[in-house]
N, C-alpha and C positions, 0 to 999 in steps of 0.2 A: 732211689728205689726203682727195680724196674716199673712198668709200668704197661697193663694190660687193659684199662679202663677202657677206651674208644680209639676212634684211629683221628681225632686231631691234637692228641695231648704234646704232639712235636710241632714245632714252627712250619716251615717249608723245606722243600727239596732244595740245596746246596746248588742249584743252577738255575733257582728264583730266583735266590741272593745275590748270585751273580749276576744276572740281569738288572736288578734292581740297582748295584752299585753300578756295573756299567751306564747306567741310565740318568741314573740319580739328575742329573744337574742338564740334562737337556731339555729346554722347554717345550713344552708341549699342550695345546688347547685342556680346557678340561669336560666334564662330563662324560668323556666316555669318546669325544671325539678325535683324540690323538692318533697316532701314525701304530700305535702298537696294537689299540683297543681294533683296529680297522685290521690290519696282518690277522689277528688271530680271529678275526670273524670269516677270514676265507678258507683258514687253516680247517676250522668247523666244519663250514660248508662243506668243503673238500672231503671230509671225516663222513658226515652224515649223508654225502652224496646226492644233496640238494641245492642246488647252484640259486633258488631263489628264496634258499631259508632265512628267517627277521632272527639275527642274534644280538640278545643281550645281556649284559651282566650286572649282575645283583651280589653285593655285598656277601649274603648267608642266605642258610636253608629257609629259615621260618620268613623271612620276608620275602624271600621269592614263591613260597604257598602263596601267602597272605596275597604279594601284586597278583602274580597269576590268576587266582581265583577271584579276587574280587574285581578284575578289570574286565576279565572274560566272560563274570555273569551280568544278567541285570539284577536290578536290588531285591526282585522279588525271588530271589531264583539262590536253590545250597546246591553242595556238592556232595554228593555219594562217597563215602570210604569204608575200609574198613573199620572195625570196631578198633581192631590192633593198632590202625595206620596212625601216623607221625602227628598229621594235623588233629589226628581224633584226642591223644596221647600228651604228647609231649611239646607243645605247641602254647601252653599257655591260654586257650583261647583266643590266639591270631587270628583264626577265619568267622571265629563268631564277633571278635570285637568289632570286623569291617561288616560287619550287617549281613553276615551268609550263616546260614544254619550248617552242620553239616550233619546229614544225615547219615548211622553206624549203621552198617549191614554186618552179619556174622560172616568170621574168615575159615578159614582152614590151613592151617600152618601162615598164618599172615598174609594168604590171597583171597582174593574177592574171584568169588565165582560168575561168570556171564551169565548163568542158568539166574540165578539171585538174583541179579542185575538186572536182568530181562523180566523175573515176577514180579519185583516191587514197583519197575517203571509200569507193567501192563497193569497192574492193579493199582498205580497213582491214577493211571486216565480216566480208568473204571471209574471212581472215585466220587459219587454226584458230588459228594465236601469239598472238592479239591480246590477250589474257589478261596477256600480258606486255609489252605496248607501251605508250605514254601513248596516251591513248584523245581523238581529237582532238575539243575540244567548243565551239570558237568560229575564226568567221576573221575574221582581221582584214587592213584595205587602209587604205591612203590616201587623202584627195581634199583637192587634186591629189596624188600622188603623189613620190616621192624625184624625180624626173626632172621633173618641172613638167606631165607629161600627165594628162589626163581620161579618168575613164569615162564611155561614153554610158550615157545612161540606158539604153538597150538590156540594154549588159553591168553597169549595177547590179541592172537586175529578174533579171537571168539569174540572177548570184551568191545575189541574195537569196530568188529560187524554190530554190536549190538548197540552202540554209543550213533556209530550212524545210522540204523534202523531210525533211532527216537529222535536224529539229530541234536546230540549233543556230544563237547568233546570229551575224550582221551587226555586226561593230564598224568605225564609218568614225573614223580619226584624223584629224581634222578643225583641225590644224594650222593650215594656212594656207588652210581653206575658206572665206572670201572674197575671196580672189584666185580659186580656182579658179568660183564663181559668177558674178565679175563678166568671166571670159574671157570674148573673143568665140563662143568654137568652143561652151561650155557649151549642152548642152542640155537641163536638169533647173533648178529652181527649188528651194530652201531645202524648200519646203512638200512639192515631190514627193519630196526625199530621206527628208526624216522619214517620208514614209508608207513605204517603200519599208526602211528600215533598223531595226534593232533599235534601236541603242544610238550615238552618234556626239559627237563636241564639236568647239564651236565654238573655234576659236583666238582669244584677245585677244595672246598675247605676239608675233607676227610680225605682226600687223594694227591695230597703234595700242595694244595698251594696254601700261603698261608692264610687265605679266604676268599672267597667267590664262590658264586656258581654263572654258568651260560644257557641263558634260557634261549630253545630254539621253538622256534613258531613254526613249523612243517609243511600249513597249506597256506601260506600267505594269509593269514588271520589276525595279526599281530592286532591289540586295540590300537583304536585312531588314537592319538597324543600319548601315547605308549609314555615317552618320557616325563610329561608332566606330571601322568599319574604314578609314576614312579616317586617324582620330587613330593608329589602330594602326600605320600604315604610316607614321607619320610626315608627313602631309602635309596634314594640316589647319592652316589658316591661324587664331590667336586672333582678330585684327584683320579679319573676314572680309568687314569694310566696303570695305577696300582693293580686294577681287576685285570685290564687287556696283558699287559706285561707279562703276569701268571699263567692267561692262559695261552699267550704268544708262544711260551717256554713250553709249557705241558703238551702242546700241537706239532711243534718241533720235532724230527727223527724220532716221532710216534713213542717218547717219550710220558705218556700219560697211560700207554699202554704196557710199556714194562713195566713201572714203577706198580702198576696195578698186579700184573701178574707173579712179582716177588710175593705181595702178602697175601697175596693166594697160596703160594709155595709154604712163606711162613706159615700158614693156617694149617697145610694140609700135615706139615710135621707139629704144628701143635694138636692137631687130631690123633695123632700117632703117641705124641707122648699121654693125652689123657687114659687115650686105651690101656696102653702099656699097663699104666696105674688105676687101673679097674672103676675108673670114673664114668659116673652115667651122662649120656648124651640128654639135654632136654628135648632136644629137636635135632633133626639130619641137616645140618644147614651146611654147602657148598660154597660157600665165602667165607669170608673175613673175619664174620659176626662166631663164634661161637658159644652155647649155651651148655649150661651142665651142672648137675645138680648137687649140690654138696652139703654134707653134715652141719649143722650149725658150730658147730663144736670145730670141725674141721676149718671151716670160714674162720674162726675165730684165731687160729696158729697159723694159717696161710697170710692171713692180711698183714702180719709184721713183716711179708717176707716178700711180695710180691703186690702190686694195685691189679683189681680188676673190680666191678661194677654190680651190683645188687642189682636184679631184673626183676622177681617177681619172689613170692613165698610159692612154697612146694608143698610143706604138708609143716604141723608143727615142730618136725625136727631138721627139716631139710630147706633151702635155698636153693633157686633158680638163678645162678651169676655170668654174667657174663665177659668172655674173655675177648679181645678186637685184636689181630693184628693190624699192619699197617706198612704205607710205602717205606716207613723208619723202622721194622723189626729187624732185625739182627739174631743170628742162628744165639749169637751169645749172652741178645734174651732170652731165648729159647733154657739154655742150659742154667741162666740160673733158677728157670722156673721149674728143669726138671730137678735140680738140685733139693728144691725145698719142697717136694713135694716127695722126694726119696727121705729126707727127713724128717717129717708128718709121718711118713707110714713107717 
């Protein structure tokens, strides 16, 4: 059945695979310290336009929160998110199991405003109790966000004037951030993020590879024994060719950036086909991600026909679903979604 759940329900991009078999059998150190994990750390650089940026990779999404955020605070110290955001969500309590609170601020289409940002840091100081609070020392966002929408660069620079006002950093989970770069609406570059954020990673597992992400350090900040506490937290990979390898390929003839911008394409003609078919938008969302709200009833004849994902309730008769392209969508998923949806109505 096809298949419109999320964008890693497919292995990897067909010139992982290739690499991987070309590779297979030559030795190479492990941890992360091989000939391939090193190429595609410059490929980065070179990408992010930072010749002195700490890159590294991690396995998945929630364990690269979890390191990040618990390496970068002290133990008395949470992290600012949205209410919406991922670690708040869908995270299992990763960031609280490591001993960091994390503090929900309210969003608006899934971003955290600087303005908010800025009144609850100036009224944490105010605070004479604050002695007894966790004392907030990082914020973290998404790009694109739980909802598939963007911040302008406007409201990055605001967030990130405001994170160095109070000195603390900018964390961008950076998940599915090349779908969000290759949107239409985007108006920031890879290179102006880096200058603009502290600390952020690039997604491989939702964007062609079959897992990773590359976490970049921006201002020379990376923690002391960075790798220990990686092993310490359980998520250091032995095999650490496997992560370099992916994103060696992905970095390659800018290859992470077409593969990004097809399911952008794919998105924008699944935008077209829901219109077509008089289906409500739940949100204006410019990637990958899209939400729309449907009949219970209607949910109930689509699901034999097509996969796509339960997001939220709408109202007692209606559902908030959500549909993902991806680097593997194909126009000829497309048709048989529009198929069964000409046969529903």
């Amino acid at each position: 059945m096809i298949s419109f759940e999320s964008d890693y329900v497919q292995g990897a991009h067909p010139e992982i695979l290739r690499r991987f078999a070309e590779t297979n059998l030559v030795p190479q150190p492990g941890y992360g310290f091989d000939e391939y994990s090193a190429s595609a750390k410059e490929k980065i650089r070179a990408a992010v336009g930072l010749d002195n940026a700490d890159v590294e990779f991690i396995v998945g999404g929630t364990q690269t929160n979890m390191v990040v955020i618990s390496t970068m605070l002290a133990d008395y110290e949470a992290v600012i998110a949205a209410k919406t955001g991922h670690i708040s969500t869908h995270e299992a309590g990763a960031i609280e199991y490591s001993g960091h609170k994390v503090i929900e601020l309210p969003s608006k289409d899934g971003k955290l405003s600087a303005d908010d940002v800025r009144r609850y840091l100036v009224q944490f100081n105010a605070d004479e109790s604050r002695v007894h609070m966790a004392i907030p020392g990082m914020v973290y966002i998404s790009y694109p966000t739980e909802y598939g929408t963007l911040y302008t660069k406007e409201e990055l620079k605001a967030l990130a004037d405001v994170c160095h006002e109070f000195d603390i950093p900018l964390f961008v989970d950076g998940a599915r951030l090349g779908y969000g770069l290759a949107s239409r609406s985007c108006d920031i570059t890879l290179k102006e993020l880096a200058s603009l954020v502290d600390v952020f990673y690039i997604g491989g597992t939702k964007v062609g590879a079959l897992c990773g992400e590359a976490i970049v350090f921006c201002k020379v900040n990376k923690p002391v024994h960075f790798l220990t506490s990686i092993k310490r937290r359980g998520a250091l990979v032995a095999k650490g060719r496997l992560l370099g390898i992916q994103f060696d390929t992905l970095f390659t003839n800018g290859l992470y950036f077409e593969i990004s911008r097809h399911a952008i394409d794919m998105a924008e003609k699944l935008k077209s086909i829901f219109a077509e078919h008089g289906i409500k938008f739940f949100i204006d969302s410019p990637t990958n991600q899209q939400f729309v709200v449907l009949d219970n009833t209607f949910i109930e004849k689509l699901h034999g026909k097509v996969r796509f994902e339960f997001w939220e309730k709408f109202d007692d008769n209606h559902t908030v679903v959500r549909f993902a392209t991806s680097w593997a969508t194909q126009d000829d998923d497309l048709k048989v979604l529009e198929m069964a949806l000409d046969e529903i109505r």
